[in-house]
N, C-alpha and C positions, 0 to 999 in steps of 0.2 A: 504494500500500500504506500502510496506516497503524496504528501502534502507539501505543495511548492506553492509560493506566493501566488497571490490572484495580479497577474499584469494586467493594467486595464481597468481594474473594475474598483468603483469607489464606494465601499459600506460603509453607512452611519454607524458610528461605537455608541451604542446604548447607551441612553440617559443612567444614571444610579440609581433612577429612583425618587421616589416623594418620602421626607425622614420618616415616616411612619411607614415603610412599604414591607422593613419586614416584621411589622407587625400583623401582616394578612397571615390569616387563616386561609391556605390550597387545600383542596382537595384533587385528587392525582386519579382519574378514575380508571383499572385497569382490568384486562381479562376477558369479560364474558364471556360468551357461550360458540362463540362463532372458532370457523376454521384457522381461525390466526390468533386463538387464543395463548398459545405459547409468546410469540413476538411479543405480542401487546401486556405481557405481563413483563417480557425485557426491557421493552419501551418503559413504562413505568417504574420498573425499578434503576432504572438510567437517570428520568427525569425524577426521578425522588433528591438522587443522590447527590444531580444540578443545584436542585431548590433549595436544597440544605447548606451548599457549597455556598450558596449567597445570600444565607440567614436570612430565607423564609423558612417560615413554620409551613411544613406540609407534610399531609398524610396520604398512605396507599391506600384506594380500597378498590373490590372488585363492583361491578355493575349486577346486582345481584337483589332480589327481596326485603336485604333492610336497605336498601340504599334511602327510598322515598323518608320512611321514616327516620333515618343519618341527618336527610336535610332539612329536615324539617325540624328535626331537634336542635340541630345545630346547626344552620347554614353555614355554609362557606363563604367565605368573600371573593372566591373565584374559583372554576372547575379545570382543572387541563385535561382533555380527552385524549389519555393516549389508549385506546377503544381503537383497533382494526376492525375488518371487514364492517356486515353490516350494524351493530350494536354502536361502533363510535361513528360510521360514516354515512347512513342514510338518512339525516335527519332528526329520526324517532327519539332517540335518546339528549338531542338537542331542544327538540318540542316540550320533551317533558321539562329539562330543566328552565325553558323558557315561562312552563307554567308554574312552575316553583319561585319564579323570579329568583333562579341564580344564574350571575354572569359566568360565562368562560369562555376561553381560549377558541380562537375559529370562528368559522363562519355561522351565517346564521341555518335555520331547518331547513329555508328552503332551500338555498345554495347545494347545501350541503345533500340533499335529495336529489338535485340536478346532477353536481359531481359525479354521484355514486354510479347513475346508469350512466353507461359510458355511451351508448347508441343515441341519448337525448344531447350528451353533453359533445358529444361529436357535430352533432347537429349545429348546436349555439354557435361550435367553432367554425366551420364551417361557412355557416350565417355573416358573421364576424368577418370571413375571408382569412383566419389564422389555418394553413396547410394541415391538414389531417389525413390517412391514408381513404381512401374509397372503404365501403364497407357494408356489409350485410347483416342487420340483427335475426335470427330466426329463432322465435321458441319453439321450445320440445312437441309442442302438441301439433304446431302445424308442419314441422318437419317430420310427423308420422304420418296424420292426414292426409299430405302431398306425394310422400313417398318419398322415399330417402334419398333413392338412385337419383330418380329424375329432378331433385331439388340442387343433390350437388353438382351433378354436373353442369347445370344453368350455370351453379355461382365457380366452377372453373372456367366455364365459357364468360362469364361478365369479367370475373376479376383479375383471371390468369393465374400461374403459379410462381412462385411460392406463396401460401398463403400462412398470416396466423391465426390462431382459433384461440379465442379466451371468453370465459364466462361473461356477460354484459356487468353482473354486476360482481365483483372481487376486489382479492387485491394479493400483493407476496405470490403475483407469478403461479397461483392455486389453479389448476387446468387448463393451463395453454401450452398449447404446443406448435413449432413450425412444421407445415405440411409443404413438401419439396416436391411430392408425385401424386395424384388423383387416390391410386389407391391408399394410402393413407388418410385421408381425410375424412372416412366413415368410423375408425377407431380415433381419431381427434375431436369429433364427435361426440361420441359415448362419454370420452374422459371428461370433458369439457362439461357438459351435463349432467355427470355426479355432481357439481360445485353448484351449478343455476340452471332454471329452468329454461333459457334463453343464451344462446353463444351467438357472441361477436366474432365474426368471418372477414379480415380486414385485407387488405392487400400489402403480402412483404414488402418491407423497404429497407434494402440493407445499407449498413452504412454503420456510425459509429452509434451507440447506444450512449446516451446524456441524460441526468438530472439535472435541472434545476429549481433550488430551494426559492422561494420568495418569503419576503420576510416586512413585515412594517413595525419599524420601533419606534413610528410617533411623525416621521417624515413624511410619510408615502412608500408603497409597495417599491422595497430593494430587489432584484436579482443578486444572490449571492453566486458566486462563483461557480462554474458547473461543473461536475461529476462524469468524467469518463466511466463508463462501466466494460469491464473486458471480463466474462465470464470465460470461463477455463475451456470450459464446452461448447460454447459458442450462444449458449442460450441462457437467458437470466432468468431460471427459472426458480423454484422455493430454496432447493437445496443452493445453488450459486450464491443467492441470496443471505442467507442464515448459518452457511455451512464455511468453516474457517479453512483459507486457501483454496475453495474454487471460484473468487474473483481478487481480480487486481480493479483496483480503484485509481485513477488520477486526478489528483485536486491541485489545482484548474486543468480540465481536459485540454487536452493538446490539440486545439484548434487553432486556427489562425486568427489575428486579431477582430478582425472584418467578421468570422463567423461567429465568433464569440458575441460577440455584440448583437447581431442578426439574431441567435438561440437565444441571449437574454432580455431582448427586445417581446419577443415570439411568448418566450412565458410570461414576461408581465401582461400583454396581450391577453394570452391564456385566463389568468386569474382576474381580470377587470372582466370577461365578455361572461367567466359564469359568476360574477357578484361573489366573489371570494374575499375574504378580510381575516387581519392578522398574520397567516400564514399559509403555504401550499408548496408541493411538489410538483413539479410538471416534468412528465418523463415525454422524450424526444428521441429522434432516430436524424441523425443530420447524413445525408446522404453523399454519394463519394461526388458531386457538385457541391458543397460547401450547404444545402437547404435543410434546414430544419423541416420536420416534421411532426406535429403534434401527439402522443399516441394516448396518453388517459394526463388526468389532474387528480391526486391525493389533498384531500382536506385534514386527511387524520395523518402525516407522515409517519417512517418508525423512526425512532429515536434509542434504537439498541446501539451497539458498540461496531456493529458494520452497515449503521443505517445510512442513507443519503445523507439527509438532514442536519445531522450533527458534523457530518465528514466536512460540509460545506461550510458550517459556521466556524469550522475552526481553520478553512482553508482562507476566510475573510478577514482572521485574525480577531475573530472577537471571541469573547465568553459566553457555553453554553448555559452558565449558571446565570449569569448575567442577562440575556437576549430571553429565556425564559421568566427572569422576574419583570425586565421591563413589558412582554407580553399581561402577565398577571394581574399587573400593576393598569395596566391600561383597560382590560378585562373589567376589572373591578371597577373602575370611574364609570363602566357605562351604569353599572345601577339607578335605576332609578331613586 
C-alpha cells in the first residue's frame, strides 16, 4: 500500500471544533442484520477509536430492538452510520432517526434511498450528463416470465461483451461478477440474485478502477485525493476488498494531472446531482483515454483499516479523528 502526497489537490484542514465539541454525546451505530454485517462492525470499531482519539465521548452500538428505546432515553447529540448494505444505506434507518429528531452524519432519507438503487441513481446521472456505463436493471420475476435465454441474449446483442453483473441494490462487491463470454452470464445471474431481487447488467469499461472520497468540513463538498484500486485478481470483489494483500492501493492514483482533476470534478458532480451532504464515495473506472466513468455513489462508506475513505483522508494529510469530529460537530448544529 502506498501513500504519497496528493499533487494538485487542495483540502480544507478541519476546523477544531466549537470549545464544547467534545463535550457531544456520538453515538456510532454499527452491525445489523445485513450481508456486510462483519465490515460495518470494522467500520465502527475504527470510527470509535477516531472519536476517542479526538476527545469525543462516543459509544458503539448495534442497530438492533433496544436501539429506539437507547434514544429515547438518552439521545445523542449526533449519530455516525457506519451501517453497510441496506440497514445504514436505504434510507429507512435515516427516516426513523429523523422521526426521533436525532441528527447525524450523511445524507438525508431520501438521498440516501436514491443512492442505494443504483438503476435510479444511474438514471439522475445520466440526466445530469455525468458519464455512467449503459445498462440494464432486470428483476428476478421478469427474467423468468420472459425466459432466461431469450432475455440474455437481447442484452449481449444491446450491450456487447464484457459485461458486469451486480445486484441493483449492494455494496462490498456482494454478487458481481465480470462476464467475458455469453455462456457465462446465466450462472452471473443466479449468483447475482442470491444478494437482490433485481441485477444490474452494465456494460464493461476497463481501465483503471478509482475512488473518490468527498468530504464537507464547513467549506463546500472537497474531492479528496483518489484511490487507485489494483486488485490482485483483476477484480475488486469482497475478498480483494477485506482480505489482507489481495489489493494494492495508491494514494493519489497515478493519473495525470489533467485526469485527476476531470475524476474529481466528475464526483463532486456525482454527489451534488443525487443531493448528497457531509460525505460520499464515488467509485469510477477512468478508461485507457484519460475519461472517467461513473459506476455507483456510497452514502455509508467503510471506514475499516483497508477502506477507501480513510486511505484518502490520510492521503490529504488531515486527521481521521479530527474530519470525523468536525462532521459530528456540524451534524449536531442542524438540531433543531
Amino acid at each position: 500500500m502506498r501513500a504519497d502526497s496528493a499533487e494538485g489537490s487542495v483540502v480544507t484542514e478541519p476546523p477544531t471544533g466549537s470549545a464544547d465539541a467534545t463535550d457531544l454525546h456520538v453515538l456510532i451505530l454499527a452491525g445489523g442484520l445485513s450481508h456486510e454485517r462483519d465490515v460495518s462492525l470494522r467500520s465502527g470499531r475504527r470510527v470509535l477509536a477516531a472519536m476517542r482519539s479526538a476527545d469525543v465521548q462516543a459509544e458503539l452500538r448495534d442497530a438492533d430492538v433496544a436501539l429506539l428505546p437507547a434514544l429515547t432515553a438518552d439521545p445523542p447529540d449526533a449519530v455516525v452510520i457506519a451501517l453497510h448494505g441496506a440497514t445504514g444505506e436505504d434510507g429507512s434507518l435515516r427516516g426513523v432517526l429523523d422521526l426521533c429528531e436525532v441528527p447525524y452524519v450523511g445524507c438525508d432519507a431520501r438521498s440516501a434511498r436514491l443512492a442505494w438503487d443504483k438503476p435510479s441513481a444511474k438514471a439522475v446521472l445520466r440526466e445530469a450528463g455525468i458519464p455512467t456505463p449503459d445498462w440494464v436493471a432486470l428483476p428476478h420475476d421478469r427474467f423468468s416470465e420472459l425466459g432466461a435465454v431469450a432475455v440474455l441474449d437481447r442484452i449481449v446483442d444491446r450491450l456487447g461483451l464484457p459485461l458486469m453483473v451486480k445486484p441493483a441494490q449492494g455494496g462490498s462487491g456482494l454478487g458481481a461478477a465480470v462476464v467475458r463470454e455469453s455462456a457465462a452470464l446465466p450462472a452471473a445471474m443466479v449468483g447475482c440474485f442470491a444478494y437482490d431481487t433485481t441485477a444490474l447488467v452494465e456494460r464493461y469499461v476497463a481501465g483503471m478502477d478509482v475512488a473518490v472520497s468527498v468530504v464537507d468540513l464547513g467549506d463546500g463538498p472537497q474531492a479528496l485525493p483518489p484511490v487507485e484500486i489494483v486488485p490482485r485478481n483483476g477484480v475488486y470483489d469482497y475478498a480483494a476488498r477485506y482480505t489482507a494483500g489481495r489489493t494494492t492501493w495508491h494514494t493519489p492514483a497515478r493519473l495525470d494531472p489533467k485526469v485527476t482533476r476531470e475524476v474529481s470534478d466528475v464526483a463532486l458532480a456525482a454527489h451534488a446531482a443525487l443531493g448528497l451532504r457531509d460525505l460520499s464515495r464515488v467509485d469510477l473506472i477512468v478508461d485507457g483515454d484519460g475519461h472517467p466513468h461513473v459506476l455507483e455513489v456510497t452514502v455509508s462508506p467503510g471506514m475499516t483499516e483497508t477502506s477507501l475513505f480513510p486511505l484518502a483522508v490520510q492521503a490529504a494529510g488531515l486527521d481521521f479523528g479530527r474530519v470525523l469530529k468536525t462532521l459530528v460537530t456540524q451534524a449536531a448544529a442542524r438540531h433543531p
